[in-house]
N, C-alpha and C positions, 0 to 999 in steps of 0.2 A: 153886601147891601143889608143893612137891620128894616126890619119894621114893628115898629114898636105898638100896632095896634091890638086889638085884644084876638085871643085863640078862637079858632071856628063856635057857633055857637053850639051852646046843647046843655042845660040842666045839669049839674051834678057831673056831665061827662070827663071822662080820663084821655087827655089829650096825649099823642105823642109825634113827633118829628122824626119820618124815618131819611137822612142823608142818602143817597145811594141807593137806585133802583138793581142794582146786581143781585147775586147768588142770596148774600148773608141777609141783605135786605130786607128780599122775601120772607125768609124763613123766622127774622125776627117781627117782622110783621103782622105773619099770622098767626104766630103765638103770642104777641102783646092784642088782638084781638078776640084770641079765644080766653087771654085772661082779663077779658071784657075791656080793652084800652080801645078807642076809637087813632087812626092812624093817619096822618097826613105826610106824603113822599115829596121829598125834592131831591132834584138829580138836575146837571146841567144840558145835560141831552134829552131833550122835550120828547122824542119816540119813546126812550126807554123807560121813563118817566109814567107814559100814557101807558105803556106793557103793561108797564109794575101796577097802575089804579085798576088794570081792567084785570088783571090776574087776581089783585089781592082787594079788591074795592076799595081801594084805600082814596082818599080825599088827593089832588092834586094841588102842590103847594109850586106855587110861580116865582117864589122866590127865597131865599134863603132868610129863614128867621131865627132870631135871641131868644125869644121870650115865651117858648114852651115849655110844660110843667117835664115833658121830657125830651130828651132828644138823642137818637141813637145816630152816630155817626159809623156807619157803611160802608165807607170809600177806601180805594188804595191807601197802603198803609202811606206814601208819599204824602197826601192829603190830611192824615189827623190832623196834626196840631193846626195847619191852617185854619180847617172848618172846625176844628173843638174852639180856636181863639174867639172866633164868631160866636158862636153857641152858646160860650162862656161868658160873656160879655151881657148876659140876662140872667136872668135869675133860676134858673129851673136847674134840673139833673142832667146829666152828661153819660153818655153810655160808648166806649170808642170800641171798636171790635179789634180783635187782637188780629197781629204785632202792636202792640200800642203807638209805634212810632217808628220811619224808616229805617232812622237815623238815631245811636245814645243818646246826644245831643236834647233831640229831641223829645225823645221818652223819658228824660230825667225833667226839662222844662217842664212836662205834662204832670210828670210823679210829683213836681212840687205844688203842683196845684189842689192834691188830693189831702197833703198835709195843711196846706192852707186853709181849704172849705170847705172839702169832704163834700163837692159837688160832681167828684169826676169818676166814672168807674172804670173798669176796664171789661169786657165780654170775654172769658176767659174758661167757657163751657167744662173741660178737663181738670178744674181746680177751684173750680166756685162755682158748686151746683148745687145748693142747696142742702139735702140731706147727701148726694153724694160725695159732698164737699169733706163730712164729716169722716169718710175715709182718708182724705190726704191728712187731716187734724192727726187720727191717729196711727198713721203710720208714719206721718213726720215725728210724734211722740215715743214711738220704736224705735227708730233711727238716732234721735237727739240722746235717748236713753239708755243706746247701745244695746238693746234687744236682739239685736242682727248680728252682732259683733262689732268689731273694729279692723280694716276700712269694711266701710261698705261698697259698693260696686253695682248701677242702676244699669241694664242694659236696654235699649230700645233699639226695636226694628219694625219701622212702618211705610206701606206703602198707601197711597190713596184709590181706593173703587173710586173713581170719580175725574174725569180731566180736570184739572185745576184750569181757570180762566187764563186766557193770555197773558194778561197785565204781572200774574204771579213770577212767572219767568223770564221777564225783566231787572234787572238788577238796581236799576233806579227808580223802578217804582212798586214793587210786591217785593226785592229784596230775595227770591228767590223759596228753593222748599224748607230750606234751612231757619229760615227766618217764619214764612208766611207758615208752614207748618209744623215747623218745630218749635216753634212760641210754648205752643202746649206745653211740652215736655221743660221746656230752659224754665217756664216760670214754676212749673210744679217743684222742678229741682234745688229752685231758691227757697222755696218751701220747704222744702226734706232738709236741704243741707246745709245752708246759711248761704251764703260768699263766696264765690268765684278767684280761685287764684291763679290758675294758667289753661288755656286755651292751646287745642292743635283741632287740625283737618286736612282732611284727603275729599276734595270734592270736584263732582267737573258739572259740565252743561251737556247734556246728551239730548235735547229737544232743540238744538237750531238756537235758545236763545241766549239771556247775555246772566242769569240767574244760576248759580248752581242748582240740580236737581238731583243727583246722584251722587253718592257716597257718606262719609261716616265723620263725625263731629266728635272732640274728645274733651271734656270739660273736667277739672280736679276743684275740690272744696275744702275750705281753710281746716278743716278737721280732718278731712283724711279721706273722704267721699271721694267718689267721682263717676263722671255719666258718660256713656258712650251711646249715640244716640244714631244710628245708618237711615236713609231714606234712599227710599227710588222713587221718582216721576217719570221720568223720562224714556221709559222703555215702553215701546209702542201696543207692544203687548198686553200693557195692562188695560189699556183702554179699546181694545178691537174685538176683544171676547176669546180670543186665543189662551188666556190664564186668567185664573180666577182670584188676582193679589189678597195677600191676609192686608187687613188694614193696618193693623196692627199687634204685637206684642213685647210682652217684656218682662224683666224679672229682676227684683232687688238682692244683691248676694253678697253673702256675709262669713264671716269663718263659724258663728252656731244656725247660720238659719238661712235657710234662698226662699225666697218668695216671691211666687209669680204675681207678680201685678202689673196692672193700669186704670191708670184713673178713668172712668169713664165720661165719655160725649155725650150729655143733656143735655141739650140748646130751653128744653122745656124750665126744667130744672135749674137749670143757670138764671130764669130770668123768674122764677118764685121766688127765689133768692137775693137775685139783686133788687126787687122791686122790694123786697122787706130791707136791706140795707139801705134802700134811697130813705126807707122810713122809718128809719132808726132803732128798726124792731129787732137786727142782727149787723152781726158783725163780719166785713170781709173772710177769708180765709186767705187769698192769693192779694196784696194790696198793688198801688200802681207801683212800690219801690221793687217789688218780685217783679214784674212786666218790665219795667223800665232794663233791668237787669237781663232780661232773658233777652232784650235786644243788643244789649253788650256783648252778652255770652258771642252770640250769635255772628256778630260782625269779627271779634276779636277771631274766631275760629277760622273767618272767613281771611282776615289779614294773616293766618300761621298757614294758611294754604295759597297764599300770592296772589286775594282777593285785597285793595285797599278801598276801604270807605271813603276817600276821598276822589273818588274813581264815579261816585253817583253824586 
C-alpha cells in the first residue's frame, strides 16, 4: 500500500522510515536518533511494532510508505527487494541491512538499482563505516599491490555472543549463518580481492533448523586470493554461559607478510558514513555489486556442499 501524503510534521525535522521492529531495527533507530533523525516504525505485526515505539519512542507508522526522506529496510533478508520495490517507488534514500538479498537473483536486481540512481545503500557495518572504512581502502591497496605477496590467504573464524533470532536459521528466509553472518566477511572479500571464481563447503545445521550454522566456506579469487571463512552457531554452549565464544578473528597471509586483521563492527560509524554518502559528501567503500556478490559467494558454497537454491 503507498500513501503518498506528506511526512509526520516538524520544522526543519529529519525524517526516517524504520521497516522492521526486530534486533537491527532497534539498534539503527536509535542511533539515527541520537544523530538527531526523528524515526517512524512500520512492522506487520502491530505488538512488535508497539514494543519497538515504547522501547525506542519512535512514531508508529500504520502503514507502509514511499515517500520518506529516508527509509531503512529491517526485515528478513526474504523480504528486501519486496519492501525495497515499495520504498523505491518514491523519492527518498534506501538503506537495506545486510545480506542484501536472499536470493543472487535478487541481490543483483537490487545492485542494479544502485547504478541506476544511486538511491539504494546497503547496511554493511564491517566495510562501510566511515573512518573505519578507511582500513578495508588500504588494505585492499596492500593486497591489490602485492604488499602481502602472491597468493594471498584471508582466514576467518567467528562465532556469535549473541543467539541469533529464529528466522536466521531458516533456509528460506535468513538463508542461514553463512549468509546472514557471513555477508560481512563475503562482501569485504570482493573488496580485497575482485571476483569470485570457485566455491567449496563443509557445512551442516546443528540447531534443529533448516539453515546451515556450522562449519567452514572456501572461496578462491581471479588473482590468486582466496578466503576461508568457519562459523559456529549452533553449539548450545555458546549461548548458556558454559563458554565464553571469541566473536571473532582472523588474519591476512601472504609469503612476505601475515597480518592479523578484521574489519571492525560500527553500526555507529556505518551510519556517519552512509548518511554523508546519501549526501554526496563521500563515496561508498563496499557498493551494492560487492553485496550482491557476497550473496553469490555464499549460496554457490552452499550448492558445493549439497545445499541447492532452488530448494528456498
Amino acid at each position: 500500500m503507498h500513501d503518498y501524503s506528506e511526512v509526520p510534521a516538524g520544522a526543519g525535522q529529519k525524517w526516517a522510515q524504520v521497516v522492521g521492529a526486530g534486533a537491527a531495527g532497534r539498534i539503527y533507530a536509535r542511533i539515527l536518533q541520537r544523530l538527531v533523525w526523528r524515526v517512524q516504525v512500520y512492522d506487520r505485526d502491530p505488538e512488535a511494532t508497539q514494543r519497538f515505539a515504547h522501547e525506542t519512542k519512535a512514531q508508529v507508522g500504520a502503514i507502509l510508505r514511499d515517500n520518506f526522506p529516508l527509509t531503512v529496510v529491517a526485515v528478513p533478508a526474504s523480504a528486501h527487494r519486496v519492501v525495497a520495490e515499495v520504498v523505491l517507488s518514491g523519492g527518498g534514500a534506501v538503506v537495506v541491512e545486510k545480506p542484501l538479498a536472499l536470493l543472487p537473483a535478487d541481490a543483483y536486481w537490487l545492485a542494479a538499482h544502485e547504478a541506476a540512481d544511486r538511491r539504494l545503500f546497503v547496511a554493511e557495518s564491517q566495510c562501510y563505516g566511515g573512518e573505519d572504512s578507511l582500513d578495508v581502502q588500504r588494505m585492499a591497496q596492500a593486497v591489490q599491490a602485492g604488499a602481502l605477496g602472491r597468493p594471498v590467504q584471508w582466514l576467518i573464524s567467528a562465532m556469535t555472543a549473541y543467539h541469533p533470532q529464529a528466522w536466521c536459521d531458516d533456509l528460506g528466509v535468513g538463508g542461514g549463518a553463512f549468509l546472514e553472518g557471513g555477508a560481512h566477511v563475503l562482501t569485504t572479500a570482493r573488496v580485497l580481492f575482485g571476483e569470485a571464481v570457485k566455491w567449496q563447503g563443509s557445512v551442516r545445521c546443528y540447531s534443529g533448523g533448516t539453515g546451515p550454522d556450522n562449519g567452514t566456506i572456501l572461496v578462491d579469487y581471479a588473482q590468486g586470493d582466496a578466503l576461508s571463512l568457519s562459523i559456529g552457531w549452533g553449539t548450545r554452549g555458546c549461548f548458556d554461559g558454559r563458554c565464553k565464544p571469541l566473536m571473532a578473528g582472523g588474519v591476512l597471509i601472504g609469503p612476505d607478510l601475515c597480518e592479523p586483521w578484521w574489519s571492525p563492527d560500527n553500526h555507529e560509524a556505518m551510519w556517519r558514513h552512509l548518511l554523508r554518502c546519501i549526501g554526496g559528501e563521500a563515496t561508498p567503500v563496499a557498493g551494492l555489486s560487492h553485496a550482491a556478490g557476497a550473496v553469490e559467494d555464499a549460496w554457490r558454497c552452499y550448492e558445493a556442499a549439497g545445499i541447492v537454491a532452488q530448494q528456498v
